[in-house]
C-alpha positions in Angstrom: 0.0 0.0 0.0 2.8 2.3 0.9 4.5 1.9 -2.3 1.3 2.9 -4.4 0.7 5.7 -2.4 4.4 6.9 -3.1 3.6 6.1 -6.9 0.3 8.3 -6.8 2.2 11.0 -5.2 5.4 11.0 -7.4 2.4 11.3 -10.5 0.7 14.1 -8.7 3.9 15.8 -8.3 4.7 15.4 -12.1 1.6 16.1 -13.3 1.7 19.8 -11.0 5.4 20.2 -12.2 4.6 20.0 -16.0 1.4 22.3 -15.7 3.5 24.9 -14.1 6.9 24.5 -16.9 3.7 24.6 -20.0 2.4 27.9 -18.1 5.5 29.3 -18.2 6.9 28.2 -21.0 4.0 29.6 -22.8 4.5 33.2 -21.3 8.4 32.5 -22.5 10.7 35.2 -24.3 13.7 34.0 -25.5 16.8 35.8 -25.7 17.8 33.9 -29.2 15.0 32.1 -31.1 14.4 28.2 -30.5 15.0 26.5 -33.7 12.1 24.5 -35.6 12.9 21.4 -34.5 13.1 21.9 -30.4 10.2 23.9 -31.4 8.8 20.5 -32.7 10.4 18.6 -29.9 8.3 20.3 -27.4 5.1 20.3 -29.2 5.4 16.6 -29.2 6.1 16.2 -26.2 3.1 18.0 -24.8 0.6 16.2 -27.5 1.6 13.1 -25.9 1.7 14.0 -22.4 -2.4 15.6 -23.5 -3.6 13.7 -25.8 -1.7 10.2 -26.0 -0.6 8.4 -29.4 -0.6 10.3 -32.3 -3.5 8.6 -35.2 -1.6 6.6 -37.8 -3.9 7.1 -41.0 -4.8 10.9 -40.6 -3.8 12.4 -43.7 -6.3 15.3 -43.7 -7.3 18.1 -41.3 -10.3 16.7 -39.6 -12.1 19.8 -39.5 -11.4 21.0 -43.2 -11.2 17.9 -44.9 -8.3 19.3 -47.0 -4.7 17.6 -46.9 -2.5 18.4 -44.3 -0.1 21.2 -44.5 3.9 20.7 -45.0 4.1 22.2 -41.3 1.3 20.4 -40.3 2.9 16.9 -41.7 6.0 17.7 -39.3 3.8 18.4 -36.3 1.9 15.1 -36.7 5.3 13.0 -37.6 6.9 14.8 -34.7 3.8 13.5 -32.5 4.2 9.7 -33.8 7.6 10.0 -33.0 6.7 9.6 -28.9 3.8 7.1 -29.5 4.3 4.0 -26.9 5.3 7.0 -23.9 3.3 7.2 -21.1 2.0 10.6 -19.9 3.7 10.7 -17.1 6.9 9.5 -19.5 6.1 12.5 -21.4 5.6 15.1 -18.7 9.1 14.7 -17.2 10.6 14.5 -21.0 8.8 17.6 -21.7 10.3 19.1 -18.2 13.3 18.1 -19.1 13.4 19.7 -22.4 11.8 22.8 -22.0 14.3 23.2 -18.8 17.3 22.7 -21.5 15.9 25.0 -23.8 15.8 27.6 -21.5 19.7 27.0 -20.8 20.5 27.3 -24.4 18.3 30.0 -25.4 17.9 32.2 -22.7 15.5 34.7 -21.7 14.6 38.2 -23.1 16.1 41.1 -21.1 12.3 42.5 -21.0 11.1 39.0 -19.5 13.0 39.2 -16.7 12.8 42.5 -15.1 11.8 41.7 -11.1 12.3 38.4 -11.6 15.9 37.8 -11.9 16.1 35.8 -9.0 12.9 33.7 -10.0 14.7 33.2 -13.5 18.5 32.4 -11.3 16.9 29.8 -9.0 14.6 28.0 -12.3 18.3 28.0 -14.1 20.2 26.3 -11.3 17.5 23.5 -10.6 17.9 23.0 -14.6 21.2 22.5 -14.5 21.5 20.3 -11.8 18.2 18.0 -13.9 20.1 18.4 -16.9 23.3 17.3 -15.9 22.2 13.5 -15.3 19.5 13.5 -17.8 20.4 14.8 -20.8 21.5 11.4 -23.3 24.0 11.9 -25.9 21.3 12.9 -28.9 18.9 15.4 -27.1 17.7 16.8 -31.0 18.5 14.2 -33.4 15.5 12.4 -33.1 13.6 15.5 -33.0 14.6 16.6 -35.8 13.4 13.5 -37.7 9.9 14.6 -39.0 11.5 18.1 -40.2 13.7 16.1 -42.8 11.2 14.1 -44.0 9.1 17.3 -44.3 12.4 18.4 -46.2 13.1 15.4 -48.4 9.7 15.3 -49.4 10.2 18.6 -51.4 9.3 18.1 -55.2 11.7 19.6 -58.0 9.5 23.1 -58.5 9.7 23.9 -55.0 13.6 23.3 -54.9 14.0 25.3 -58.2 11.4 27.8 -56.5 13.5 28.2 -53.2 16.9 28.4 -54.8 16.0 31.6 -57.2 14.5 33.2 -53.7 18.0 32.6 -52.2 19.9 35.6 -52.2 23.3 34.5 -51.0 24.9 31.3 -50.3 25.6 32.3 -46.3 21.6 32.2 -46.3 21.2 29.0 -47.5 19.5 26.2 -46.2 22.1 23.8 -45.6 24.6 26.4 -44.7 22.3 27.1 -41.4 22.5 23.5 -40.6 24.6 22.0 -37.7 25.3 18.7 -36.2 22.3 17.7 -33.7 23.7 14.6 -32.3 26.9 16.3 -30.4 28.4 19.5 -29.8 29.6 21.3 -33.0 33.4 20.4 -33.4 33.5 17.8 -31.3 35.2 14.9 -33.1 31.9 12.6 -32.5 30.5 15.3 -34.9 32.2 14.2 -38.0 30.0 11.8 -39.6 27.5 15.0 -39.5 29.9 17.2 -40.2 31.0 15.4 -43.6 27.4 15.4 -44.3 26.8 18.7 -43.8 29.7 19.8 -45.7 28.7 17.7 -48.7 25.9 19.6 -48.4 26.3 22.9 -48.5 28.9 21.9 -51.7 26.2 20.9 -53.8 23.8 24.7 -52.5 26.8 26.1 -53.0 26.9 25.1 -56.7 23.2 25.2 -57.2 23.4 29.1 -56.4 26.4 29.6 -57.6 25.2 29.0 -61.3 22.1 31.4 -60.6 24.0 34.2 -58.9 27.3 34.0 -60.5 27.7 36.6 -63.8 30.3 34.7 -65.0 28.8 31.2 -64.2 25.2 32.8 -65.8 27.1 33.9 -68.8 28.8 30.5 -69.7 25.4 28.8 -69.3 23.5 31.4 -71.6 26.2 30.9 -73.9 25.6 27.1 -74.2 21.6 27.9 -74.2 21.6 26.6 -70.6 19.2 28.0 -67.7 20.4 27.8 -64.5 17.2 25.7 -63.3 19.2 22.9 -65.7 22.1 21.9 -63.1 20.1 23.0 -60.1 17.3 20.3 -61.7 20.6 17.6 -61.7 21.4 18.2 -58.1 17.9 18.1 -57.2 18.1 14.2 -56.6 21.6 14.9 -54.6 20.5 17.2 -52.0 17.4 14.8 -51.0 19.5 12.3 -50.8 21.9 13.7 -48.6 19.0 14.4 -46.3 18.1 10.5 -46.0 22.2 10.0 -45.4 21.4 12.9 -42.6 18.5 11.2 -41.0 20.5 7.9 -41.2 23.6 9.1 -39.2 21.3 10.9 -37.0 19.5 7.0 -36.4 22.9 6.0 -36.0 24.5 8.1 -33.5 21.3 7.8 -31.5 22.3 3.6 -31.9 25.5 4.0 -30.8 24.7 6.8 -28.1 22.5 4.5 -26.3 24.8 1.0 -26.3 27.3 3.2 -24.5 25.2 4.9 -22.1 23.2 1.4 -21.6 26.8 -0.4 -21.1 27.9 2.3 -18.4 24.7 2.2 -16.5 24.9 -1.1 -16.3 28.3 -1.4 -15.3 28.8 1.9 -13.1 25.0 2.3 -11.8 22.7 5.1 -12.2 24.1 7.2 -9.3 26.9 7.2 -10.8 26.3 7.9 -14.3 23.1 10.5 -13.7 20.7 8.5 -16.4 18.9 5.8 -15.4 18.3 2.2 -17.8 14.4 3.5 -17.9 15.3 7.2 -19.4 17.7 5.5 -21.5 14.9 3.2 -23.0 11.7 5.9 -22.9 13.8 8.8 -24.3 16.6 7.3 -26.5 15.3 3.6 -27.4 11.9 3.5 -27.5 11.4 7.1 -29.7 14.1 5.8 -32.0 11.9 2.8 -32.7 8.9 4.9 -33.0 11.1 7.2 -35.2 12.2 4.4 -37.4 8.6 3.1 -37.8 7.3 6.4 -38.8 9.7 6.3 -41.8 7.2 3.5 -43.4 4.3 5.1 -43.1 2.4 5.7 -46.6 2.0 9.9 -46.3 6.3 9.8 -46.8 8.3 10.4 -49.6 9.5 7.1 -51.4 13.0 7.9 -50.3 12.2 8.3 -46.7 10.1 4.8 -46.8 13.5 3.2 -48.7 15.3 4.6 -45.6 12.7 2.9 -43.3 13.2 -0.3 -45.1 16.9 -0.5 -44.4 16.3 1.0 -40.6 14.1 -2.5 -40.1 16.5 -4.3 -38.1 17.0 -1.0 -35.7 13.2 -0.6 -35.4 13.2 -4.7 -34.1 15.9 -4.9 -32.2 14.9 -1.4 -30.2 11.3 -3.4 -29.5 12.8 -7.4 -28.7 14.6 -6.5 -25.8 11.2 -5.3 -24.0 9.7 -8.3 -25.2 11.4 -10.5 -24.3 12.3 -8.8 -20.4 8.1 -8.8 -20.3 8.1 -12.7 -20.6 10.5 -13.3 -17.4 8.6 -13.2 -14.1 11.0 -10.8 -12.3 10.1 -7.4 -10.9 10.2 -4.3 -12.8 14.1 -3.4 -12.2 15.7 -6.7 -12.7 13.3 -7.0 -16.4 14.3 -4.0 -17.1 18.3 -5.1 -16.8 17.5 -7.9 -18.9 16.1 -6.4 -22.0 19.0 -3.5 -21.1 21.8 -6.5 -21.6 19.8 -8.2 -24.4 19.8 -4.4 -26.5 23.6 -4.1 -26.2 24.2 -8.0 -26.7 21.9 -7.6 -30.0 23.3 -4.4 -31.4 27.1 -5.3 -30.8 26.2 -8.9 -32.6 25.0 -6.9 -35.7 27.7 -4.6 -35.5 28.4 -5.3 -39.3 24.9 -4.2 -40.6 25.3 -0.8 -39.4 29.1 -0.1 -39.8 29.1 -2.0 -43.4 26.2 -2.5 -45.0 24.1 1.0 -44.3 27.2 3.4 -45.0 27.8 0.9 -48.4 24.0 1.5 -49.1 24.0 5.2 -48.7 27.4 5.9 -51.1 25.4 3.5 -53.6 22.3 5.7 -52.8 24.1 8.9 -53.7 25.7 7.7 -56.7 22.3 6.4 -57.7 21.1 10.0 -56.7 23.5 12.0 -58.9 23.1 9.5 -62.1 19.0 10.0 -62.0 19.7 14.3 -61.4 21.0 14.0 -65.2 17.6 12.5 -66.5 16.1 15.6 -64.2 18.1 18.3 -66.0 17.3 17.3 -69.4 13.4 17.2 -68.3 14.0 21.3 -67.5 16.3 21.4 -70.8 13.2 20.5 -72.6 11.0 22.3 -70.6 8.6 19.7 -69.6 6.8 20.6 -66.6 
């Protein structure tokens, strides 16, 4: 009895503590803007906290009957990205994150005022949560649904948002960083290379439409711009499935190393217990990697979820399999803990061999299909 009493009153608690952080965060004034995808991140969050799991067939707006909206689309992906949490799960995730967004962005000079010492003591508890709950890929996942709203951009809107470009610096690419790490840090390179590759090809999309010289060679020939941009086209999606792969990756690898040290070291040790490891780093990527399938994506994004298969299983057989032992709670969850990192470390050679061999064939396939692209825009075809 005493134990369900402490359960109801640790629920209470959250339930009090995440009314309070959506008040606030609602009233919040950054210093710097919050990018789209924490924006996301949070939204999600709180749907699932409110509302439960996200519908898997919607693909119109219930009260207009008209299909969803781009932004839409990456509000409702964003949502089916935390199906299987619980809403208390979801509370303290959403606590957690609004508490680190408030770190990195701050608070507006104006929203302060008074309450400087409110705003101090709010900081210092976050730092203190943060600093044993934050796993190694706080955004990648997060930023899932944006990039397959992204990759599911069609060849007139590309062509369309390249002539609006003005400069390369404002590029989209070129405003990109690493989400799994810290910028710079040498974990960062797989997104880094990514990243770089790029902001080469926006680079030489706009270079050909702002470039005089560049322009005049290509006028020369009888060649509009929108020609090469159309062959790079195919390229620049496909770099954003390579993106959303390493980003599944890193999450992989993030949590078999923070599983193995929990495991090893203890939770008081390592800040991060096996349970946030599985409902914030496992169990969304599996979520993540199942929403890549469903039939509203891009074909590219559903090729990705094909390949991501395995991840998606092996993310849900350790559960499974803990659920079938009769032990309590804490010893099933140190099962399907060591059955995850036994499973992943066995198929070491799909993700290390076979995926990064898929995505160079992937972008060689890419860049041989732009050419058929650019002579549909040579002709003129629409």
């Amino acid at each position: 009895m005493a134990a369900g009493e402490s359960t109801s009153t640790g629920g209470t608690s959250t339930v009090t503590e995440f009314r309070a952080k959506v008040a606030h965060m609602k009233n919040w004034k950054p210093a710097s803007t919050p990018s789209n995808r924490d924006r996301l991140e949070l939204y999600a969050l709180h749907k699932q906290a409110v509302s439960s799991d996200a519908p898997q067939q919607q693909q119109t707006d219930s009260s207009t009957n008209k299909p969803l909206s781009p932004a839409e689309k990456a509000k409702l992906n964003a949502w089916r990205t935390k199906r299987g949490l619980s809403q208390i799960q979801a509370m303290t995730a959403y606590i957690l994150e609004a508490d680190r967004q408030l770190l990195v962005y701050g608070t507006a000079a104006s929203d302060q005022g008074t309450k400087n010492a409110t705003v101090t003591e709010e900081d210092s508890a976050s730092k203190s949560a943060m600093s044993g709950s934050v796993l190694l890929t706080p955004r990648g996942l997060a930023a899932i649904p944006l990039l397959c709203a992204a990759a599911s951009e069609t060849r007139k809107s590309y062509l369309k948002r390249m002539n609006s470009t003005t400069n390369v610096a404002s590029g989209w690419w070129a405003r990109q960083e690493p989400l799994c790490v810290d910028p710079g840090s040498i974990l960062a390179l797989p997104e880094s290379c990514v990243l770089a590759l790029g902001v080469l090809v926006e680079k030489v999309s706009l270079y050909v439409q702002l470039d005089k010289g560049a322009k005049s060679v290509l006028d020369a020939m009888s060649i509009g711009h929108g020609v090469v941009q159309s062959l790079l086209w195919p390229l620049h999606n496909c770099l954003l499935i390579v993106w959303m792969l390493v980003i599944f990756l890193s999450t992989l690898v993030g949590s078999v190393l923070v599983t193995t040290k929990t495991m090893l070291l203890g939770s008081k040790r390592t800040g991060v217990s096996l349970e946030t490891v599985f409902s914030q780093e496992i169990r969304p990527c599996k979520n993540g990697a199942d929403s890549l399938t469903e039939r509203h994506q891009t074909v590219s994004v559903r090729l990705l979820g094909l390949a991501l298969y395995p991840l998606g299983f092996l993310c849900e057989l350790p559960d499974s399999i803990a659920e079938r032992i009769p032990m309590n709670a804490s010893s099933q969850l140190f099962v399907a803990s060591s059955v995850y990192v036994m499973l992943v470390t066995i198929c070491w050679w799909y993700w290390f061999l076979v995926l990064p061999w898929i995505s160079v064939m992937g972008l060689g396939i890419a860049f041989s299909t732009g050419w058929c692209f650019g002579l549909i825009e040579l002709a003129g075809i629409s």
